[in-house]
ROTORFI-837419 format. One line per field, with one value per residue: z negated, x, y negated of N, C-alpha, C in turn. Coordinates in pm, whole numbers, padded with zeros to 5 digits, m for minus. Each point is the difference from the previous one (the first is absolute). Layout:
% ROTORFI-837419
n_w Z; ...
n_u X; ...
n_v Y; ...
ca_w Z; ...
ca_u X; ...
ca_v Y; ...
c_w Z; ...
c_u X; ...
c_v Y; ...
This chain:
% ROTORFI-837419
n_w m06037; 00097; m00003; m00077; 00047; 00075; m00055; m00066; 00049; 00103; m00025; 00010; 00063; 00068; m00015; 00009; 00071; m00010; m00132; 00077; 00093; m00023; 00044; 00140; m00016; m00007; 00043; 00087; m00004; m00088; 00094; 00074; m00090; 00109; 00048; 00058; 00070; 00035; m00061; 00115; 00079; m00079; 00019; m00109; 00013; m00041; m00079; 00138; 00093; m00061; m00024; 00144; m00015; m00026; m00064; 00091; m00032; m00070; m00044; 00119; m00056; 00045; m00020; m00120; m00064; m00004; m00047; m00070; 00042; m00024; m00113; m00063; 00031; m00030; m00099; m00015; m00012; m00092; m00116; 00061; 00023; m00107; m00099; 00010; m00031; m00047; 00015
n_u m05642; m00017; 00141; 00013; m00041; m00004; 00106; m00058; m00133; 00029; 00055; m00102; m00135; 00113; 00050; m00181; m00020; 00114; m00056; m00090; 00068; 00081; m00115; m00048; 00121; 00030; m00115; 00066; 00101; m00065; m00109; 00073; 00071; 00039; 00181; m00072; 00064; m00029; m00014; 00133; 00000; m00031; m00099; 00054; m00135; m00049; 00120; 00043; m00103; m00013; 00128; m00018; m00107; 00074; 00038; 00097; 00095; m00124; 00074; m00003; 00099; 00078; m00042; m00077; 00079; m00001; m00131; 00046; 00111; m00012; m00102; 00087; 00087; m00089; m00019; 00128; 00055; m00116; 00051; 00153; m00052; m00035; 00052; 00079; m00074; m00007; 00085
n_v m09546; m00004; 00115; m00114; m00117; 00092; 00078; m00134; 00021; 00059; m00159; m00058; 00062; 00017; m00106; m00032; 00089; m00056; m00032; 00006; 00088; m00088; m00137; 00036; 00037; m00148; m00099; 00057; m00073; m00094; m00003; m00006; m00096; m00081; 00031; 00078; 00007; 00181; m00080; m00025; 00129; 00064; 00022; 00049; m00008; 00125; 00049; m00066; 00026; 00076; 00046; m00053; 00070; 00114; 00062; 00085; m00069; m00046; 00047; m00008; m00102; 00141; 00106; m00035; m00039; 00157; 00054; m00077; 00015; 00098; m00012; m00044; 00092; 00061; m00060; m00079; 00116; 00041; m00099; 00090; 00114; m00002; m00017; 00162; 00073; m00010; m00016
ca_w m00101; 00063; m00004; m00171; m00002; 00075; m00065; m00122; m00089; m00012; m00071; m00158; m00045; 00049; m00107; m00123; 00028; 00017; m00101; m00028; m00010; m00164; m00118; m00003; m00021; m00151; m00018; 00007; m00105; m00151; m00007; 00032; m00115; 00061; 00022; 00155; 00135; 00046; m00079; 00081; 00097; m00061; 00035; m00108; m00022; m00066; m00142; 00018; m00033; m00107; m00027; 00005; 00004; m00084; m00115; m00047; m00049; m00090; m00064; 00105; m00008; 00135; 00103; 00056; 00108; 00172; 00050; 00015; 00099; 00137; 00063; 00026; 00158; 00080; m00010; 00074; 00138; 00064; 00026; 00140; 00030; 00028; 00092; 00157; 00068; m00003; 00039
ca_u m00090; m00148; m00051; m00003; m00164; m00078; m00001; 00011; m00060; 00086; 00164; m00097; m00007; 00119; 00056; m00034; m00018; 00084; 00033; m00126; 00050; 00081; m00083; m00065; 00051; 00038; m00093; m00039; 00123; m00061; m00165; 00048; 00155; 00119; 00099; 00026; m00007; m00109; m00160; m00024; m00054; m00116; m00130; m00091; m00036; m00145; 00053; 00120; m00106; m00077; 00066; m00025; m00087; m00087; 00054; 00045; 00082; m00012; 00100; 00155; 00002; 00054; m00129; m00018; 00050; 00018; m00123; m00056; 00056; m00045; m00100; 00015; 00042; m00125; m00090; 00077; m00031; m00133; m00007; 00049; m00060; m00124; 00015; 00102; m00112; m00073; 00053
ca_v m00052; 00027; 00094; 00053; m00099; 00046; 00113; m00012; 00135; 00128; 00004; m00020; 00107; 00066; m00048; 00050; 00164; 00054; 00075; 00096; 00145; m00006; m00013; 00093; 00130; 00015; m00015; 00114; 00153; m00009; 00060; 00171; 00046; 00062; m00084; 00048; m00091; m00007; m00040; m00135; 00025; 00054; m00059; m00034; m00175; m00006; m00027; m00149; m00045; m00002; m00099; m00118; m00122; 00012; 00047; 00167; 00001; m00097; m00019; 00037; m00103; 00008; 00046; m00127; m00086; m00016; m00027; m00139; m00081; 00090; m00035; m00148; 00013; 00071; m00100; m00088; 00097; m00053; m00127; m00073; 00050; m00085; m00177; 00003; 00025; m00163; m00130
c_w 00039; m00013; m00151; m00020; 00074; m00073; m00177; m00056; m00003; m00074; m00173; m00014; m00003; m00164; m00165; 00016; m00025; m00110; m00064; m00036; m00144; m00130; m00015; m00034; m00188; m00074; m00008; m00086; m00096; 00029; 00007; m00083; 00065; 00034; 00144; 00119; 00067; m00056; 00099; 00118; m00040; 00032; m00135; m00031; m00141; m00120; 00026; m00060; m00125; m00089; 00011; 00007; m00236; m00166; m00051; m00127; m00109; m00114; 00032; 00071; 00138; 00089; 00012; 00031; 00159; 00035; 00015; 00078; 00156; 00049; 00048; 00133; 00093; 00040; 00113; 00171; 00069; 00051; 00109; 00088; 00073; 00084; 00147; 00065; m00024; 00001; 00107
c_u m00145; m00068; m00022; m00117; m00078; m00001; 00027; m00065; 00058; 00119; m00081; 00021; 00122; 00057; m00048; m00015; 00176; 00064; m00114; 00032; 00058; m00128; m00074; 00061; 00007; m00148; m00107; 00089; m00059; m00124; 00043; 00031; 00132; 00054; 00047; m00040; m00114; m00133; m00010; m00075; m00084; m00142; m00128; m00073; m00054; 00035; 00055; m00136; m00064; 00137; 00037; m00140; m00071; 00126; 00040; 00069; 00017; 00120; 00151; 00013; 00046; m00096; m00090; 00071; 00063; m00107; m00093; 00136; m00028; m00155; 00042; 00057; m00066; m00119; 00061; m00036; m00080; m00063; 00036; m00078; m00164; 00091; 00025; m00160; m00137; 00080; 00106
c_v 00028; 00165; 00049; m00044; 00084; 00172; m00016; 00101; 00090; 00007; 00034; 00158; 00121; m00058; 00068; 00144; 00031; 00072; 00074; 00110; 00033; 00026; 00128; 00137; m00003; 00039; 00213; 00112; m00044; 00053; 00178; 00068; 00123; m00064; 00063; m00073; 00008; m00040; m00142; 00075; 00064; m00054; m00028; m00123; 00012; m00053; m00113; m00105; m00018; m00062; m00166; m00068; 00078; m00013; 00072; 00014; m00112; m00041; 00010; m00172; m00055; m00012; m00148; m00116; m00035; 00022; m00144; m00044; 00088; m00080; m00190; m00005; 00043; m00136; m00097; 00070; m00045; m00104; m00097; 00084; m00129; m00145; m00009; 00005; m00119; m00157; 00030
């Protein structure tokens, strides 16, 4: 019990990062518009980017909605992010 009270952050962050890889691949086969594997090792930011913080794809219902839950998981990210590091 002591070593879960003492590595809770890490169970935090390990726990919420663990389906990252998923959001993020789906999140990239719609900005890309491909259904190939490699678009996960691929290094492209510029269009992921401008896809999540901007509006590529204004009428693709898909596209946004995994763009406002991508940024809602990103946000949370961050958020334990700060607390682990200030409290």
């Amino acid at each position: 019990m002591n070593w879960i009270k003492e590595n809770s952050w890490f169970l935090l962050f390990f726990i919420w990062s663990f389906p990252m890889g998923y959001y993020r691949s789906q999140f990239r086969k719609i900005v890309y518009e491909t259904d190939d594997w490699k678009i996960n090792i691929k290094p492209f930011f510029v269009k992921e980017m401008k896809g999540l913080f901007g509006n590529v794809f204004p009428k693709n219902q898909e596209y946004l909605k995994m763009r406002n839950f991508y940024r809602f998981y990103l946000v949370v990210y961050v958020g334990l992010f700060l607390a682990w590091r200030y409290f």
